[in-house]
C-alpha positions in Angstrom: 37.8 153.3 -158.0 41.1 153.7 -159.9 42.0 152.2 -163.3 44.3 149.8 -163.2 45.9 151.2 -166.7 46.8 153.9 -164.6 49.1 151.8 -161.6 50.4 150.1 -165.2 51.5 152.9 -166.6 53.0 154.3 -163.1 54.4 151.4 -162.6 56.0 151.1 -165.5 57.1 154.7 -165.9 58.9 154.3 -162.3 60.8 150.9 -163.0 62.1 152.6 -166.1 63.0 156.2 -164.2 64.6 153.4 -161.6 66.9 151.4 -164.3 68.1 155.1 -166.3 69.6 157.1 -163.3 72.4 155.0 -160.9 72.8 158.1 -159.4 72.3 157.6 -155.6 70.5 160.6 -154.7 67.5 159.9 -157.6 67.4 156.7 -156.4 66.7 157.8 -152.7 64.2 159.8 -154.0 62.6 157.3 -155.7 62.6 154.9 -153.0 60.9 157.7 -150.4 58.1 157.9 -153.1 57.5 154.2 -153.2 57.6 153.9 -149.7 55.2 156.9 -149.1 52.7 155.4 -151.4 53.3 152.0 -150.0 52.2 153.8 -146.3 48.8 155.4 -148.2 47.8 152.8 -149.8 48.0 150.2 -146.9 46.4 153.0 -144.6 43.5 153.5 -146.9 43.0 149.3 -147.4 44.0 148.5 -143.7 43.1 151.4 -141.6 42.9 149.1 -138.2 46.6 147.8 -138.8 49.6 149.3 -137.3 53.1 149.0 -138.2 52.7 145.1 -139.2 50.2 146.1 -142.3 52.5 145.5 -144.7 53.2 141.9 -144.0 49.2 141.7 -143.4 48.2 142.7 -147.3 50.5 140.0 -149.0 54.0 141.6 -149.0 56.4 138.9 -146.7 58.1 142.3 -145.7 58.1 145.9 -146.1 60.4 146.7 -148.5 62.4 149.0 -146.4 63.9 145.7 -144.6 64.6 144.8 -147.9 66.5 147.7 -148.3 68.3 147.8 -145.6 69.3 143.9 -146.4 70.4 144.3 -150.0 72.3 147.6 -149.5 74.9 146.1 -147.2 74.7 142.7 -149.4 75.6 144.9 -152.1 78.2 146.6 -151.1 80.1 143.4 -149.6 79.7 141.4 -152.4 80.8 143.6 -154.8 83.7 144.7 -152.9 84.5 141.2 -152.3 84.5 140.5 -155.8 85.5 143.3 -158.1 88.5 144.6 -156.6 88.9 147.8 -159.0 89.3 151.4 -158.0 91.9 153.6 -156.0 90.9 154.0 -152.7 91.7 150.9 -150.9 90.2 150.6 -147.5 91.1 146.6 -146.6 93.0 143.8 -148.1 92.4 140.2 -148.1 95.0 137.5 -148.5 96.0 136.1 -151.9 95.7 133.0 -151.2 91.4 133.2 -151.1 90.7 132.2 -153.9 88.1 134.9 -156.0 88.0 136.8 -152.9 91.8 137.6 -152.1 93.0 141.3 -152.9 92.4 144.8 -152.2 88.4 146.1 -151.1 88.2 149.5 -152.7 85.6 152.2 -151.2 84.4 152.4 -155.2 83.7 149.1 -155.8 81.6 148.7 -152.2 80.1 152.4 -153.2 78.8 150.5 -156.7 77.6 147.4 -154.4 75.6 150.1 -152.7 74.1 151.3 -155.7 73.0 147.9 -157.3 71.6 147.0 -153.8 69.4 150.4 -153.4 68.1 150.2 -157.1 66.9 146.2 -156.5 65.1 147.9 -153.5 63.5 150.7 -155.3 62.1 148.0 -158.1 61.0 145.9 -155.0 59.1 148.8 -153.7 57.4 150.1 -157.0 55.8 146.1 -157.6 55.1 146.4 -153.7 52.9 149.4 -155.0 51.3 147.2 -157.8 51.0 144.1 -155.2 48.6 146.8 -152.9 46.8 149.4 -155.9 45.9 146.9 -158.0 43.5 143.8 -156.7 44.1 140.2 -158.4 40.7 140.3 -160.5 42.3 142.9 -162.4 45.7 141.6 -162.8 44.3 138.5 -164.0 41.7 140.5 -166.2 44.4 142.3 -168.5 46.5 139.4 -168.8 46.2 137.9 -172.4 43.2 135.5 -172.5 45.0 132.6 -173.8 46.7 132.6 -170.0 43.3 133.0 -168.3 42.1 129.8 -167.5 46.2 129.1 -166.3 45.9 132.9 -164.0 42.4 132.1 -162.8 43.8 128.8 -161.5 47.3 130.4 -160.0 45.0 133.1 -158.5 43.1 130.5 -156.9 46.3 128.7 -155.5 48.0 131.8 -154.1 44.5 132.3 -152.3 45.4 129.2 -150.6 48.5 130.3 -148.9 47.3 132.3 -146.1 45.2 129.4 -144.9 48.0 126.6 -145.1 49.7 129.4 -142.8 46.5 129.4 -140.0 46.0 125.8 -140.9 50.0 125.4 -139.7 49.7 127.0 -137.0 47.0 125.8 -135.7 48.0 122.4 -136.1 51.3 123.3 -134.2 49.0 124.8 -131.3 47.5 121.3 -131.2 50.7 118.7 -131.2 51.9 121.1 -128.7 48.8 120.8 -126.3 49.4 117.2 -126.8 52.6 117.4 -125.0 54.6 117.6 -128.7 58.0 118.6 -128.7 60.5 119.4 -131.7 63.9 117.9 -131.3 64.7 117.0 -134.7 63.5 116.8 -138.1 61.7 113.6 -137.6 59.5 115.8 -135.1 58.0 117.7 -138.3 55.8 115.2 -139.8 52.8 115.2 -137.4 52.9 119.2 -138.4 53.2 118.5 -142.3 50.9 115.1 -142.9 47.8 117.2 -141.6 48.4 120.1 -143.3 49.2 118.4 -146.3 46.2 116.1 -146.0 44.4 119.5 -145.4 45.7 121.4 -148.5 44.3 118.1 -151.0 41.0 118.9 -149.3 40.4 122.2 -150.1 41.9 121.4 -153.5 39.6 118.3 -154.6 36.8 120.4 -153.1 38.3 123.3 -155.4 38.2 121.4 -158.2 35.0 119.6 -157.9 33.3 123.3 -157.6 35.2 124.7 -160.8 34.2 121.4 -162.8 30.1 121.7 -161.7 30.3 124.9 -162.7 31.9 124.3 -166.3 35.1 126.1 -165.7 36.4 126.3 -169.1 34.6 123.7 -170.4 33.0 124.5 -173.3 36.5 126.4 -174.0 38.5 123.0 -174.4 37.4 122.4 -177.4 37.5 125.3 -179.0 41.2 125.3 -178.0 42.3 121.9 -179.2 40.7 123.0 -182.9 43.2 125.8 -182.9 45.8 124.2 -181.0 47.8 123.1 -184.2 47.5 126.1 -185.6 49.2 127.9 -182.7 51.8 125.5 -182.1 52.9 126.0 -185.6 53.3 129.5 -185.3 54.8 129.0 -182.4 57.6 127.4 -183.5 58.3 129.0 -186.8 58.2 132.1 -184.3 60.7 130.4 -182.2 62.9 129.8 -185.1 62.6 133.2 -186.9 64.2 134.5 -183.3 66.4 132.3 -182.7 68.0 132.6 -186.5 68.0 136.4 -186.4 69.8 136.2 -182.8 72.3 133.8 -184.9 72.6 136.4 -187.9 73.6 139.3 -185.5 77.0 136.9 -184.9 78.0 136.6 -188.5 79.7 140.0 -190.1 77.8 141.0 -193.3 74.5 139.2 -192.0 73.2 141.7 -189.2 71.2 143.9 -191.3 68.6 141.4 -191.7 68.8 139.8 -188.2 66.0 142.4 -186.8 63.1 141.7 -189.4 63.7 138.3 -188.7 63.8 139.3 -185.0 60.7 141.6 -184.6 59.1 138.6 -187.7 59.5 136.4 -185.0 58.1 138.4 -181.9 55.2 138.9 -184.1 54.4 135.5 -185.1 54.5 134.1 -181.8 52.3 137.3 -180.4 49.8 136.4 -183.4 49.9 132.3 -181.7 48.8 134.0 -178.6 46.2 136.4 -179.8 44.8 133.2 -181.7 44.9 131.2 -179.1 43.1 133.3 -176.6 40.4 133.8 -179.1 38.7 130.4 -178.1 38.7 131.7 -174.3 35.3 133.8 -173.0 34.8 135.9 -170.1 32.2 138.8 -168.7 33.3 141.2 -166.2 30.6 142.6 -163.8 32.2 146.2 -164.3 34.6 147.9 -166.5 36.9 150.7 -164.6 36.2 154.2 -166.0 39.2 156.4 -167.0 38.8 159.7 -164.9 40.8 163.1 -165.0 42.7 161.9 -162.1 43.9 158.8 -163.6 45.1 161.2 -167.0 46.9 163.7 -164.2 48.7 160.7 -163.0 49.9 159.6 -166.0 50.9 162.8 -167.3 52.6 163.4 -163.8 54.1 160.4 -164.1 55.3 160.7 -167.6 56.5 164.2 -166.7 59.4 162.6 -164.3 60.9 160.7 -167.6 61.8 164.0 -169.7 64.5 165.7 -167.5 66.3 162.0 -167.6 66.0 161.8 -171.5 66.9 165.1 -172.0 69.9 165.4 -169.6 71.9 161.7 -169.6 75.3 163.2 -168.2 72.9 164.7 -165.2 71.5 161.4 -164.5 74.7 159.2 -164.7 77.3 158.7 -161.8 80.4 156.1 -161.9 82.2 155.7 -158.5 85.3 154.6 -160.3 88.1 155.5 -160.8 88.0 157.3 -157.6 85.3 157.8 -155.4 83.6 161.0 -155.3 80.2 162.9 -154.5 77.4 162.5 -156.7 76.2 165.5 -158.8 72.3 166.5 -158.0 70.2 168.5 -160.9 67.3 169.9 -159.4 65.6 169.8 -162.8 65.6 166.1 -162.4 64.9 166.0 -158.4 62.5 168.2 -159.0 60.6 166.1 -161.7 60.9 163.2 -159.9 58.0 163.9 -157.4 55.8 163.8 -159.8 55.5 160.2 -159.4 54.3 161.2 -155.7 50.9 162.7 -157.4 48.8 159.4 -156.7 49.6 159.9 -152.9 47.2 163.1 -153.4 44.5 161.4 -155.2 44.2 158.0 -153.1 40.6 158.3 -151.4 40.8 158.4 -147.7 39.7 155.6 -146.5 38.8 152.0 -147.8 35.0 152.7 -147.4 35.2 155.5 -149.8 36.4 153.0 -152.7 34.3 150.7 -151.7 31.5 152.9 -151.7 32.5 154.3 -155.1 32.8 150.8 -156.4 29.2 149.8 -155.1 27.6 152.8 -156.9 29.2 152.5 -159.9 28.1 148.6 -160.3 24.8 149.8 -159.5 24.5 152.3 -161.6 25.4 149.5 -164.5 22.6 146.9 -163.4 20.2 150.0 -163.5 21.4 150.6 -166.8 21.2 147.0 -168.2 17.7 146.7 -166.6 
């Protein structure tokens, strides 16, 4: 079983690698490897799913339709729009208003670019929707927001049974002889599965209240909940008057203590806040070598576009041209393709690895 610290980090290491380089031929790169990993993780979860596994573990679709939906968007918005560059390939009439003018090839070539990079982002959080389950989401969030993430969890668990509950309901009507003309024809499909959804959440509710969800936690939290609000608002108002200093000359130099004052102060609220909340976990992930080679792999891809900015950088304006590729950097780049390797085969194997470890910690507790 994989530490979650380590998806984080990749994560986090390949949004940032995303958001340096607009050059177009990093950010294919970057995109294959998301995609790749995308493939191995769904075919180690989902092994009896074909082509439709994406849309089956959570994601509403793969992110390659994505792709090929906000590279065109792109590229004719922003050449609709930003009418700047010397190779004009089409001209509208004047008289559109904010579209009217010349469509340069540079300004659909940046289009392009913004639309590839929102796909490569959508594909890396793709790879944190499948590597890392909700439990452990929810277990490194800041446990002031646990009672509020346990709950959300709960809710989004809810969603794929308000789809079956839909859908069986519109089996039904239609066995009855039902037939959708108009909108008026949608309310025998959403009063019972709205009546079905309050169900399953008063029956929700009424389980997490026998148990004591968070009960003995209330009142620990309404002790400290002056206390927080307070620094929560001088916070607030630290930030907000050091964003206000960085506007007046001769004042900036003290705009980021007041700044970073601020950022602290409300961090403080929420590390006193979450002091009143408790919870156990049945097992704690434990940080193997592969999870430091993936890091470091990882971490590995960021130097080359550190080091070498100019590499890294490409402007389609003021005339459209080929964009420059340093193998350094390409090169680098697949190091964020390491986890690919170390991904057990099949969803047994974690599951097996899971089961022994847990195991292992009972016998040890006993």
């Amino acid at each position: 079983m994989t530490h979650p610290v380590r998806w984080f980090v990749w994560i986090a290491i390949a949004s940032v690698a995303t958001m340096l380089t607009r050059n177009p031929l990093y950010q294919v790169i970057l995109f294959g490897i998301g995609l790749l990993l995308i493939d191995s993780l769904r075919a180690m979860q989902f092994p009896e799913q074909s082509g439709d596994g994406i849309r089956e573990s959570g994601l509403p679709f793969s992110p390659l339709r994505f792709a090929l939906f906000a590279v065109p968007a792109g590229a004719l918005f922003n050449g609709l729009t930003s009418p700047f560059g010397d190779t004009i390939i089409a001209r509208l009439p004047t008289s559109i208003p904010y579209l009217g003018g010349p469509i340069t090839a540079e300004a659909v070539a940046y289009g392009a670019i913004n639309g590839l990079i929102l796909a490569t982002l959508f594909a890396v959080f793709a790879v944190l929707n499948l590597a890392v389950p909700v439990r452990d989401l929810i277990g490194y969030l800041p446990r002031a927001f646990y009672p509020v993430a346990v709950v959300s969890a709960i809710a989004v668990t809810f969603v794929p049974s308000i789809k079956r509950q839909f859908v069986q309901v519109r089996e039904a009507q239609a066995v009855r002889g039902h037939q959708m003309r108009g909108l008026h024809d949608w309310f025998p499909l959403f009063m019972p599965v709205l009546v079905g959804g309050l169900e399953r959440a008063m029956q929700m509710a009424e389980t997490m209240t026998a148990r004591g969800f968070a009960a003995r936690d209330r009142d620990e939290a309404a002790r400290a909940a002056p206390i927080t609000q307070l620094m929560s608002v001088l916070g607030m108002a630290l930030v907000l008057a050091g964003g206000v200093l960085r506007l007046i000359p001769g004042w900036t130099i003290g705009s980021p203590f007041l700044l970073f004052g601020g950022m602290g102060l409300m961090g403080s609220a929420i590390w006193y806040a979450g002091r009143s909340v408790r919870f156990t976990r049945y097992h704690r992930p434990q940080w193997t070598r592969f999870d430091t080679v993936t890091v470091v792999a990882a971490g590995a891809a960021l130097v080359p576009l550190l080091l070498w900015p100019i590499s890294r950088d490409y402007n389609p304006y003021p005339l459209l041209s080929w964009p420059q590729f340093d193998v350094r950097i390409g090169a680098t780049l697949l190091g964020l393709m390491v986890p690919v390797f170390l991904l057990p085969t099949r969803k047994d194997d974690t599951t097996r690895t899971f089961s022994t470890q847990r195991s292992s910690d009972i016998n040890d507790q006993v």
